[in-house]
DSSP file (Angstrom, degrees, kcal/mol; ACC not computed):
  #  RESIDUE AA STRUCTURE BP1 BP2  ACC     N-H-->O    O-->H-N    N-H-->O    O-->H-N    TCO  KAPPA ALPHA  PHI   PSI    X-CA   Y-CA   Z-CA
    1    1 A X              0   0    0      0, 0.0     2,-0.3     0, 0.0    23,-0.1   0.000 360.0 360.0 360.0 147.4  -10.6    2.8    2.5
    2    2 A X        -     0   0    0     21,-0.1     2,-0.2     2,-0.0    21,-0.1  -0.891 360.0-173.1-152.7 105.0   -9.9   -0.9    2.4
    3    3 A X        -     0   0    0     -2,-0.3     2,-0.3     2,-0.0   120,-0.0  -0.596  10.4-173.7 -94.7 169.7   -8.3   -2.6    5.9
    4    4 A X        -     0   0    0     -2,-0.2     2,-0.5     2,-0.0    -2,-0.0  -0.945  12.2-143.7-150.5 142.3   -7.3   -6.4    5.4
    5    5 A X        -     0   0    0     -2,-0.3     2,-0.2     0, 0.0   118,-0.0  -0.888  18.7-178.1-127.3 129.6   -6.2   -8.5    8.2
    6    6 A X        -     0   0    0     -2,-0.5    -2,-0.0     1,-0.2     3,-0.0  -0.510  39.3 -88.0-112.0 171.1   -3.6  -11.1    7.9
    7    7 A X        -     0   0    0     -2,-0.2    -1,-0.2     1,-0.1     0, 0.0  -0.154  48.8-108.7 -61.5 176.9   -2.0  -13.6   10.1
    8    8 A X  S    S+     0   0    0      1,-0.2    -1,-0.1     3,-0.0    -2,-0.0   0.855 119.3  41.8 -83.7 -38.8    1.3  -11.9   12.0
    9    9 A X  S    S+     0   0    0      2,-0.1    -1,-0.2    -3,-0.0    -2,-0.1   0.974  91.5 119.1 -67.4 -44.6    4.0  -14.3    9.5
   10   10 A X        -     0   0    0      1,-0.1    -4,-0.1     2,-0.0     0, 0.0  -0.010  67.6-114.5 -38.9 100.9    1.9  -13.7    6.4
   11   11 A X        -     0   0    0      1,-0.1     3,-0.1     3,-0.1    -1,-0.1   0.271   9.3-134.8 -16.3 121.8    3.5  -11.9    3.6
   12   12 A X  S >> S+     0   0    0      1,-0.1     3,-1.4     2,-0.1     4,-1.1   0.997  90.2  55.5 -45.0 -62.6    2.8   -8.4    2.1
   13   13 A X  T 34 S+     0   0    0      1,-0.3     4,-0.4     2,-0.2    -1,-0.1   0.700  95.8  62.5 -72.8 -19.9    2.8   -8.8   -1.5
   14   14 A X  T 34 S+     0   0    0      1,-0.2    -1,-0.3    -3,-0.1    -2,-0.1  -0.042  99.8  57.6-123.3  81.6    0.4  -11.3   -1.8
   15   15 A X  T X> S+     0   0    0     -3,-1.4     3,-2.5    -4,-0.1     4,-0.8   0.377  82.4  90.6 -15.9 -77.2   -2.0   -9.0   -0.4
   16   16 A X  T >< S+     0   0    0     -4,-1.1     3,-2.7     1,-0.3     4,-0.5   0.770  87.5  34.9 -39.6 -98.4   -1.6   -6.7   -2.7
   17   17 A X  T 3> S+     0   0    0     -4,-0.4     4,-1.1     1,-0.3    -1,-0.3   0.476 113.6  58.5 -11.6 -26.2   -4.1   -7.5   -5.5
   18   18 A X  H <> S+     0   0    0     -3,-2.5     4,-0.5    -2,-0.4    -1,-0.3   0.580 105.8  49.8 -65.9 -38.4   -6.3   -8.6   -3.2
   19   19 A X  H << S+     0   0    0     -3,-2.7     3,-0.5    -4,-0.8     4,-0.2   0.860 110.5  51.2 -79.8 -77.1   -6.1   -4.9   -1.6
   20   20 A X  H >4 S+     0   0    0     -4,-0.5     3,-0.8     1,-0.2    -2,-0.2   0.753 100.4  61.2 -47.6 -48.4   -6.7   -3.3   -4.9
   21   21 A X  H 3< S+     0   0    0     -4,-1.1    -1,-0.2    -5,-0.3    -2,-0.2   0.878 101.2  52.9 -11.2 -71.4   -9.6   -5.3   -5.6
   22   22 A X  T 3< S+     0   0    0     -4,-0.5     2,-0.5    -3,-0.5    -2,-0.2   0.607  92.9 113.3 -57.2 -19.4  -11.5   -3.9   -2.4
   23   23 A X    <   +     0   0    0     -3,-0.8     2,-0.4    -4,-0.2   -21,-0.1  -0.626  35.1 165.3 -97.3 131.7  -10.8   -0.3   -3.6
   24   24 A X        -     0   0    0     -2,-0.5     2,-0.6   -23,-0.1    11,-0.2  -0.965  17.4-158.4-121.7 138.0  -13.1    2.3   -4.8
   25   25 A X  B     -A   34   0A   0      9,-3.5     9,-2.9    -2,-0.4    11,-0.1  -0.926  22.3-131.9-134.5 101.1  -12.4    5.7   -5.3
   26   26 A X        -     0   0    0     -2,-0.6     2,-0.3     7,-0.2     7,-0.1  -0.036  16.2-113.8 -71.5-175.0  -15.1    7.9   -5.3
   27   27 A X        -     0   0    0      2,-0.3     4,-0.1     4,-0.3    -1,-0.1  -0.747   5.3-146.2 -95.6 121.0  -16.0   10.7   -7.7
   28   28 A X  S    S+     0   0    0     -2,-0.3    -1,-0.2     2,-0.1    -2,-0.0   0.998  94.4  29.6 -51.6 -57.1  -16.3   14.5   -7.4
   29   29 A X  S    S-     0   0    0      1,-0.2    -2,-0.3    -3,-0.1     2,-0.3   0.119 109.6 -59.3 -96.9-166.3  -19.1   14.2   -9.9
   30   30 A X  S    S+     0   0    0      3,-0.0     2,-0.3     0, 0.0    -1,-0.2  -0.583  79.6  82.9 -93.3 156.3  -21.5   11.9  -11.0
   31   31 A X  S    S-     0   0    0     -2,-0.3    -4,-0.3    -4,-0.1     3,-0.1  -0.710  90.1 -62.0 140.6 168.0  -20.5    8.2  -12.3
   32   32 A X        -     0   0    0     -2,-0.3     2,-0.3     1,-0.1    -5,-0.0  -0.031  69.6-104.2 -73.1 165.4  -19.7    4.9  -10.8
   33   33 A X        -     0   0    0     -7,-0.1    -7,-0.2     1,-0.1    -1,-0.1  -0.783  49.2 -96.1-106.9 159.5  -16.0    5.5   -8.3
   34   34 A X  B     -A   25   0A   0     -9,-2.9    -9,-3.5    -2,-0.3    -1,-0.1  -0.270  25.1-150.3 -81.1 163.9  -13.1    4.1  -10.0
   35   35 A X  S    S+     0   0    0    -11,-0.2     2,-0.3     1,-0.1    -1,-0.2   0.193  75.4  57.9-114.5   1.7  -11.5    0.7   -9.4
   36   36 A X  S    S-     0   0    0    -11,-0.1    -1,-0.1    23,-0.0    -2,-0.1  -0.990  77.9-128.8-141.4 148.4   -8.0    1.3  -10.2
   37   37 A X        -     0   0    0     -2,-0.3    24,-0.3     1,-0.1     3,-0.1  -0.102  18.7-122.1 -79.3 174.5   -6.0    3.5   -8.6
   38   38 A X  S    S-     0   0    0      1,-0.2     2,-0.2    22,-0.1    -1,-0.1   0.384  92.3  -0.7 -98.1  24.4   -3.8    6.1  -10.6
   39   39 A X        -     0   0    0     22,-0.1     2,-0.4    21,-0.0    -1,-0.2  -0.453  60.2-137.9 172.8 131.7   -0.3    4.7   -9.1
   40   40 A X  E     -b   62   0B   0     21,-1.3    23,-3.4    -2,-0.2     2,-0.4  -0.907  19.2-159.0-114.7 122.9    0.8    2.0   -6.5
   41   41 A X  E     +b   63   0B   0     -2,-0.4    23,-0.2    21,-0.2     2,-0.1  -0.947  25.5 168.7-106.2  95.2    3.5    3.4   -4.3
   42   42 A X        -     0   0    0     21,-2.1    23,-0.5    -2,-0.4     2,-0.3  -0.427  32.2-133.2-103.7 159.5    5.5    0.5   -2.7
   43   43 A X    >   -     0   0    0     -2,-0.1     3,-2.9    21,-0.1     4,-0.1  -0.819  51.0 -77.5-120.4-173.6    8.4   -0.3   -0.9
   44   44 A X  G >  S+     0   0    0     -2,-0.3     3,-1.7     1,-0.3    23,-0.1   0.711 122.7  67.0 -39.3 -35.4   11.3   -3.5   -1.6
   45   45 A X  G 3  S+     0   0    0      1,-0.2    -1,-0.3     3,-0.0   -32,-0.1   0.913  99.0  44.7 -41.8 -56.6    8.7   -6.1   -0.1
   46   46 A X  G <  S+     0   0    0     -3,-2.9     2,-1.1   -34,-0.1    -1,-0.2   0.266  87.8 119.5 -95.7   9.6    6.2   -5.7   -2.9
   47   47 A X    <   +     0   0    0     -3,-1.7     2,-0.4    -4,-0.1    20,-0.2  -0.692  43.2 133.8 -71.8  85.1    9.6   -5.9   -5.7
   48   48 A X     >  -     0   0    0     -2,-1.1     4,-1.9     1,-0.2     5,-0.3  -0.979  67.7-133.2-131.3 150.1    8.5   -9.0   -7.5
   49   49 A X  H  > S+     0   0    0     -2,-0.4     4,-1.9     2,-0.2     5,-0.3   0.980 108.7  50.9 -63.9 -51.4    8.2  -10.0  -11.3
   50   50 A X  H  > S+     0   0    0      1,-0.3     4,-1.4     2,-0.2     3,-0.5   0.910 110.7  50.8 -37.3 -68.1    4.4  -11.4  -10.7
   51   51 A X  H  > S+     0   0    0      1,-0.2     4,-5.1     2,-0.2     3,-0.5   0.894 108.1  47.0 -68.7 -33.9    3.5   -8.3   -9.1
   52   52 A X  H  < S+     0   0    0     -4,-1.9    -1,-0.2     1,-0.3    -2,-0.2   0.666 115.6  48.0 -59.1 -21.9    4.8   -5.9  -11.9
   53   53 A X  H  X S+     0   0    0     -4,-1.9     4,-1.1    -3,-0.5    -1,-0.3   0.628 105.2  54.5-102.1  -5.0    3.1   -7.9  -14.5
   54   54 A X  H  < S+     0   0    0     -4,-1.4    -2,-0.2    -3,-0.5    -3,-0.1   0.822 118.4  40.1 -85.8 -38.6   -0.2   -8.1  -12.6
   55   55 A X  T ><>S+     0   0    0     -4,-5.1     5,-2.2    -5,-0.2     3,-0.8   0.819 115.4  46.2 -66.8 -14.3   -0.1   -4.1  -12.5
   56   56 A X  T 345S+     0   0    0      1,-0.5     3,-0.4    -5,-0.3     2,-0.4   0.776 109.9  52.6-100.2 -24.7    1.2   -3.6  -15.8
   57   57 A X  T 3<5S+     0   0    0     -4,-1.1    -1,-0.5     1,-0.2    -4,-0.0  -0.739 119.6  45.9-104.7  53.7   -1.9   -6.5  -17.1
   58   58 A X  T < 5S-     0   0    0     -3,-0.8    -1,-0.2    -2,-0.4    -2,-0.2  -0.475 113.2-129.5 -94.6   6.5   -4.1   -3.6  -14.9
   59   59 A X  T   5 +     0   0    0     -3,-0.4     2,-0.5     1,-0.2    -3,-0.2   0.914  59.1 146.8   2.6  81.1   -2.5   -1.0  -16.4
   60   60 A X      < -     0   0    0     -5,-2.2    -1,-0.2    -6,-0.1   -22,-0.1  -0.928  51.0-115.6-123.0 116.7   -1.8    0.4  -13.1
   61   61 A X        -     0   0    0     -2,-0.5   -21,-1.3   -24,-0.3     2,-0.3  -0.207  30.6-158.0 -59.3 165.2    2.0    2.7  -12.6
   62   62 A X  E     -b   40   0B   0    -23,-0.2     2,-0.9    24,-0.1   -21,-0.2  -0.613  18.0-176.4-146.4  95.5    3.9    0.9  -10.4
   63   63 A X  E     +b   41   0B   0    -23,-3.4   -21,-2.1    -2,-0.3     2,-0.3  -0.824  28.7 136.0-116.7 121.3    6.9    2.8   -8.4
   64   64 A X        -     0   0    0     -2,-0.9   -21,-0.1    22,-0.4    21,-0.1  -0.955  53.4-115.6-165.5 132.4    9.1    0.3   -6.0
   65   65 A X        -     0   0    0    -23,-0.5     2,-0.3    -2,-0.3   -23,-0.1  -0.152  39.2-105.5 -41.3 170.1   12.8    0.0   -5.5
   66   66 A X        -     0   0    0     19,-0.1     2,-0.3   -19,-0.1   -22,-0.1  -0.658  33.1-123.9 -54.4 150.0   14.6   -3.6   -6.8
   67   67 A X    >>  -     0   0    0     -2,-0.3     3,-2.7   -20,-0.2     4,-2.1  -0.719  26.5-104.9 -97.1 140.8   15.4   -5.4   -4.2
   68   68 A X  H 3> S+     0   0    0     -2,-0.3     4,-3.8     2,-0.2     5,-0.3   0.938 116.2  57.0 -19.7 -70.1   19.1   -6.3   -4.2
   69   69 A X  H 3> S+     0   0    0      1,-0.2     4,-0.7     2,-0.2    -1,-0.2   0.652 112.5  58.1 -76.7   5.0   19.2  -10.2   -5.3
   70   70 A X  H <> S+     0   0    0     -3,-2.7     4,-2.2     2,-0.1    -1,-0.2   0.803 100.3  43.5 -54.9 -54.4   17.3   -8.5   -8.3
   71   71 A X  H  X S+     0   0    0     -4,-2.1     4,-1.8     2,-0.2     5,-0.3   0.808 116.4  53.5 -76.4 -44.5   19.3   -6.3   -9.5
   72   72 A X  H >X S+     0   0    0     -4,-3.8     4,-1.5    -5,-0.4     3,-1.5   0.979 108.4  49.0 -55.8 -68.9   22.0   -9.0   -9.0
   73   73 A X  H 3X S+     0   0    0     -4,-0.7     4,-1.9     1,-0.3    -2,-0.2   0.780 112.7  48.7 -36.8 -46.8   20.0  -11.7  -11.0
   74   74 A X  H 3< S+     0   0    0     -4,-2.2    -1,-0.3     1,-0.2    -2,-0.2   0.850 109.5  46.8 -79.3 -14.5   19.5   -9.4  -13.7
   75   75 A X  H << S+     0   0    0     -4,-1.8     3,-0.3    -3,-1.5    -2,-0.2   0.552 110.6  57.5 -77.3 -41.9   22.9   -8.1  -14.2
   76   76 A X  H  < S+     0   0    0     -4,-1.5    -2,-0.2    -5,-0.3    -1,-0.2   0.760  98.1  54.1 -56.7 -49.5   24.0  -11.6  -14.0
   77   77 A X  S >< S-     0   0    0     -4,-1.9     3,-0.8    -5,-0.3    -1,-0.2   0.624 100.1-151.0 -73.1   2.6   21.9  -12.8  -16.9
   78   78 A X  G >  S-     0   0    0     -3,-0.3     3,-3.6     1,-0.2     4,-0.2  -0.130  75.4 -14.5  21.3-141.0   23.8   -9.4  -19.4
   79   79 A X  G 3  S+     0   0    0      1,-0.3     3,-0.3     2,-0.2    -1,-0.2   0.520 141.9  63.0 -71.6   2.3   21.4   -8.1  -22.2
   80   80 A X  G <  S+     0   0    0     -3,-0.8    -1,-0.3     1,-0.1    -2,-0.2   0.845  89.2  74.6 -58.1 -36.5   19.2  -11.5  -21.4
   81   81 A X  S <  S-     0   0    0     -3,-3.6    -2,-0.2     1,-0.1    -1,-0.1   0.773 103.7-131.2 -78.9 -23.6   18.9   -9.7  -17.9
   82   82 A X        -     0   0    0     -3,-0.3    -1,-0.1    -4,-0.2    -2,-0.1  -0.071  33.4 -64.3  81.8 142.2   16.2   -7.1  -19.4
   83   83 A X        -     0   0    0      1,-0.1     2,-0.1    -4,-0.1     3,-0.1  -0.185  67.1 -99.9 -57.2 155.9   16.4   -3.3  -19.0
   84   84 A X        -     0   0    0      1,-0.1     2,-0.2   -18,-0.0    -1,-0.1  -0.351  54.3 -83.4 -69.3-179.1   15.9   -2.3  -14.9
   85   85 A X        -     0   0    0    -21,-0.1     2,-0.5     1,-0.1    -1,-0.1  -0.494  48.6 -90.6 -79.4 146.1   12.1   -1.2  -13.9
   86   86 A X        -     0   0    0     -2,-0.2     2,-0.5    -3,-0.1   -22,-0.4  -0.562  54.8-176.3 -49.1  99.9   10.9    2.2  -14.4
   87   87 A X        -     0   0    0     -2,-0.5     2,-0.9   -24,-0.1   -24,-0.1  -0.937  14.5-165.9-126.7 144.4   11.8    4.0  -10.9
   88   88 A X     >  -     0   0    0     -2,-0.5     4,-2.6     1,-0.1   -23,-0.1  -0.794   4.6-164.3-117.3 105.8   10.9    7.4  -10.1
   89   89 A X  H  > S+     0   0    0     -2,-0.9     4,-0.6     1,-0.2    -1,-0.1   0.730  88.1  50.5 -40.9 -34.9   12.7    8.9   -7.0
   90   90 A X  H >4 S+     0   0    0      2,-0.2     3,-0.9     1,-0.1    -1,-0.2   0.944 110.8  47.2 -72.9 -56.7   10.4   11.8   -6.5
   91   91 A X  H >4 S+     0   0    0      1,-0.3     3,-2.4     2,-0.2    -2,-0.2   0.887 108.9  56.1 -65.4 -40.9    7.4    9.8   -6.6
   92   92 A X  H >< S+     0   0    0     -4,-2.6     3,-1.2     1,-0.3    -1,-0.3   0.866  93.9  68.8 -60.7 -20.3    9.0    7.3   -4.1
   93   93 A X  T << S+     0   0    0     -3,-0.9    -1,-0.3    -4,-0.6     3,-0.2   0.303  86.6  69.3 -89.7  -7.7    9.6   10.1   -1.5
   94   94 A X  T X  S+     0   0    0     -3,-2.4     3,-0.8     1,-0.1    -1,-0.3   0.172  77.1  91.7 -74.3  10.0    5.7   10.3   -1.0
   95   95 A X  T X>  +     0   0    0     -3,-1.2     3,-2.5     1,-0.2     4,-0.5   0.897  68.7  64.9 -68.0 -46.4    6.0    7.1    0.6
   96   96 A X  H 3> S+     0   0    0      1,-0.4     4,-2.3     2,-0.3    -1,-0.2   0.490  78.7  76.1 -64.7 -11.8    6.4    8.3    4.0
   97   97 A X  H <> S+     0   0    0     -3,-0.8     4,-1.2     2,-0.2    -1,-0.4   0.931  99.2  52.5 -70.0 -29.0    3.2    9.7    4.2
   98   98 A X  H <> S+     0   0    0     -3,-2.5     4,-1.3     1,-0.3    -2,-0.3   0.799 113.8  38.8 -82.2 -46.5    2.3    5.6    4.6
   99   99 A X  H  X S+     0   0    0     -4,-0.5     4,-0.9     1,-0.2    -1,-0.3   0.856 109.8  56.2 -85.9 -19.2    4.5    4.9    7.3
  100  100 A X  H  X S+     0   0    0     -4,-2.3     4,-2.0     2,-0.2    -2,-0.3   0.746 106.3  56.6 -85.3 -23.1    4.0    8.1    9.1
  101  101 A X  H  X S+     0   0    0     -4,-1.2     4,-1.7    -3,-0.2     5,-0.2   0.932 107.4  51.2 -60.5 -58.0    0.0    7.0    9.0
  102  102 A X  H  X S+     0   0    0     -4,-1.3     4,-0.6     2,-0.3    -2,-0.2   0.602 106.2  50.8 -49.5 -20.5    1.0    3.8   10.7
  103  103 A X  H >< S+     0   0    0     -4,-0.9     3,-2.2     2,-0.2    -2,-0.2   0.958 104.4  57.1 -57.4 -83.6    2.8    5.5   13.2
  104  104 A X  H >< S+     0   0    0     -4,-2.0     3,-4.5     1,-0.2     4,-0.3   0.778 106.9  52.3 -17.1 -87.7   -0.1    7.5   13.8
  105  105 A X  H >< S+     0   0    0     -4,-1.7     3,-1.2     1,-0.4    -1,-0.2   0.623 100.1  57.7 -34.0 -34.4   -2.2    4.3   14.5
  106  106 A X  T << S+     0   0    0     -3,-2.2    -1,-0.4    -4,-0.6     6,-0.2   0.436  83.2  77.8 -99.8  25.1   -0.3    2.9   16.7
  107  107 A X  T <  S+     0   0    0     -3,-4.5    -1,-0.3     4,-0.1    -2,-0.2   0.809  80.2  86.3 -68.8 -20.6   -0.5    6.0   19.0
  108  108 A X  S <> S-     0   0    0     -3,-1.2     4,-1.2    -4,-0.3     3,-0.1  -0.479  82.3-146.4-107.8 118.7   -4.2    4.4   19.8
  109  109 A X  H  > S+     0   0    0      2,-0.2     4,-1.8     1,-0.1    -1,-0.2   0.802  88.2  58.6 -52.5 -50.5   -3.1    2.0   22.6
  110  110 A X  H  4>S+     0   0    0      1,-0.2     5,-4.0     2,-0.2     6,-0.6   0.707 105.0  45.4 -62.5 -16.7   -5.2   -0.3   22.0
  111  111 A X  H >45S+     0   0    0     -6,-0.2     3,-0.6     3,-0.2    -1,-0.2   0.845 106.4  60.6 -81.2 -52.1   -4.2   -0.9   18.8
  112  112 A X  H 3<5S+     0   0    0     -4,-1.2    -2,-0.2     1,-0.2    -3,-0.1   0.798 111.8  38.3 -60.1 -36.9   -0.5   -0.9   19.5
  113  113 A X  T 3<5S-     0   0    0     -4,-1.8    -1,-0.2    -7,-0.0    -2,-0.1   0.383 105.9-123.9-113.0  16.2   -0.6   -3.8   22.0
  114  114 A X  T < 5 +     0   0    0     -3,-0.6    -3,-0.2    -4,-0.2    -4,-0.1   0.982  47.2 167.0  99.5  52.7   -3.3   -5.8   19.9
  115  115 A X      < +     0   0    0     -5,-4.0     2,-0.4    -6,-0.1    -4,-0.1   0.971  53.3  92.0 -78.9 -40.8   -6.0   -6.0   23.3
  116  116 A X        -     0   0    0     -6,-0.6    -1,-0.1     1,-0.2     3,-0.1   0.093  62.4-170.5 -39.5 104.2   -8.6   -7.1   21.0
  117  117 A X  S    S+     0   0    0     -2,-0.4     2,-0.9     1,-0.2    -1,-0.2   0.905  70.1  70.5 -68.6 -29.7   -8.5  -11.0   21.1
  118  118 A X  S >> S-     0   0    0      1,-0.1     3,-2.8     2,-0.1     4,-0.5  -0.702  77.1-139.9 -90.3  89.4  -11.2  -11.2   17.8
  119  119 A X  H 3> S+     0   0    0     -2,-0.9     4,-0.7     1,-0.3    -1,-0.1   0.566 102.6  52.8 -44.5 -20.1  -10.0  -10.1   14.5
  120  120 A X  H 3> S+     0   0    0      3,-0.1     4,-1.3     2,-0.1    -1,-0.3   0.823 108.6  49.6 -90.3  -7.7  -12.9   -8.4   13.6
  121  121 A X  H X4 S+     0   0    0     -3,-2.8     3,-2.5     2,-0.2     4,-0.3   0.958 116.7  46.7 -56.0 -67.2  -13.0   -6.1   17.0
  122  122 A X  H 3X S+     0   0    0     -4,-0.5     4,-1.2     1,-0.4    -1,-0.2   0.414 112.8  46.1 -56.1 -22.0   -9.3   -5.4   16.2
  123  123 A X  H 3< S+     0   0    0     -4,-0.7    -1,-0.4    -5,-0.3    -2,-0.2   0.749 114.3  49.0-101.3 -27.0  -10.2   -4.6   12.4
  124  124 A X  T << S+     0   0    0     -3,-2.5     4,-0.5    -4,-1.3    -2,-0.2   0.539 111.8  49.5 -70.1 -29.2  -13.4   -2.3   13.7
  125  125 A X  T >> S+     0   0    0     -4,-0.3     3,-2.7     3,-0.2     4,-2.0   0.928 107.5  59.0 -78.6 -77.2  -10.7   -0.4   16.3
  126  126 A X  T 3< S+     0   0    0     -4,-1.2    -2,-0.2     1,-0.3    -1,-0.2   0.655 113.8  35.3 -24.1 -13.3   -8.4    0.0   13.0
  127  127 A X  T >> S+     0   0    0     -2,-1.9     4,-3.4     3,-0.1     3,-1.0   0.756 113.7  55.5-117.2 -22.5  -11.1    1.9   11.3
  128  128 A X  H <> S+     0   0    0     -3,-2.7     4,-1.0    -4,-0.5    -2,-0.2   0.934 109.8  42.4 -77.8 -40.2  -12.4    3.7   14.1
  129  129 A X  H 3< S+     0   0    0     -4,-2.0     4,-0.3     2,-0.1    -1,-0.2   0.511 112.7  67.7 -88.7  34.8   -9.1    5.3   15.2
  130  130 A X  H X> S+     0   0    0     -3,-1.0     4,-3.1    -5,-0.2     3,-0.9   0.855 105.2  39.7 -12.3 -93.9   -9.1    5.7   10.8
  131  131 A X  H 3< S+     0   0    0     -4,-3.4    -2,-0.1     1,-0.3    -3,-0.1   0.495 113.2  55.6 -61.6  -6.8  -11.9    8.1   11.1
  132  132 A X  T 3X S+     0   0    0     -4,-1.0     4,-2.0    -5,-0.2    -1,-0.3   0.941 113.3  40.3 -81.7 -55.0  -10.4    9.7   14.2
  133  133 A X  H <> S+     0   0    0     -3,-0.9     4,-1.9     1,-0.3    -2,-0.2   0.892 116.2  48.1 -94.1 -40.5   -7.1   10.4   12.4
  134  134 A X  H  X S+     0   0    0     -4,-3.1     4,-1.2     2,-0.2    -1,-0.3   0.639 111.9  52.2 -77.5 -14.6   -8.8   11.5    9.0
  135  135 A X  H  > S+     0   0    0     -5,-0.3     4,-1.9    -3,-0.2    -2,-0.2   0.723 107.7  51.1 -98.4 -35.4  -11.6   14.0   11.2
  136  136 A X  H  X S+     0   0    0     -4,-2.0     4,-1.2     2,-0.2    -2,-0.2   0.925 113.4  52.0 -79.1 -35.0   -8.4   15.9   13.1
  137  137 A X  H  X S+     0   0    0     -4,-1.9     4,-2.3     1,-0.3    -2,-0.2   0.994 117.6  37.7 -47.5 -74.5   -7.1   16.3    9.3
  138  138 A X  H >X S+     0   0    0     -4,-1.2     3,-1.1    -5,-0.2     4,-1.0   0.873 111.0  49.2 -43.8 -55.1   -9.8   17.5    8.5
  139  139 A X  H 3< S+     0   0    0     -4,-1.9     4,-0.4     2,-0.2     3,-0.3   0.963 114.8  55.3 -53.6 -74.9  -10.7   19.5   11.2
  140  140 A X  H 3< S+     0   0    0     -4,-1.2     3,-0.3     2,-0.2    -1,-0.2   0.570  97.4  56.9  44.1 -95.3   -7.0   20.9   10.8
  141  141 A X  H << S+     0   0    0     -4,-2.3     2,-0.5    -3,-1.1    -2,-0.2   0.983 108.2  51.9 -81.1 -61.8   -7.1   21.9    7.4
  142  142 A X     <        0   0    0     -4,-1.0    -1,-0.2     1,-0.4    -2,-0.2   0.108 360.0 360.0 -31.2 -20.4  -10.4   24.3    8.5
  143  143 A X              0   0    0     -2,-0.5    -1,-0.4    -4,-0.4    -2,-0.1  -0.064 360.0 360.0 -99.7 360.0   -8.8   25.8   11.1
């Protein structure tokens, strides 16, 4: 798990890389845990040429809409414009599991109206009600 906290104006996307960086994904078995994930699932915020070549230079999949004044731009340039990006509908419709986790966090009150003045309490309640939400999962699935 890898939290980052940015100012409340601060962009998403460049985050990302930064994000990906932090992550390790351990191993059933034995060996070092991997450093790149096997697919970045995004929404229209993170639709940029920079980012698509900094996954594609990771060789990292990458499934995210165009954003409109994309689609325009390229369409605009004709066969200069470049084919659109690879986008996979199916895949994008796991997205929700990511906003429906954020939802979930901000049932934790404390989290939802920010009482934590310090960014690192506020980033230490963000992992603790984490491990809360990921131990009723668990717990859950056992059941």
């Amino acid at each position: 798990m890898s939290i980052m906290l940015t100012a409340g104006q601060a962009g998403d996307n460049p985050q990302l890389l930064p994000m990906l960086d932090q992550i390790n994904v351990g191993r059933d078995g034995p060996g070092r845990p991997r450093t790149r994930p096997d697919r970045v699932v995004a929404d229209k915020a993170y639709s940029h040429l920079s980012t698509r070549a900094a996954l594609r230079e990771r060789r990292i999949p990458f499934t995210c809409p165009e954003r409109r004044d994309q689609v325009r731009h390229r369409r605009a340039k004709g066969s200069a414009g470049g084919r659109p990006p690879a986008f996979d509908q199916v895949i994008y419709a796991g997205r929700n599991v990511v906003e429906r986790c954020f939802n979930r966090l901000k049932q934790f009150r404390g989290l939802a109206t920010r009482y934590a003045k310090r960014a690192a309490y506020y980033r230490a309640e963000i992992i603790i009600a984490s491990i809360v939400l990921w131990l009723r999962t668990d717990l859950q699935d056992t059941t």
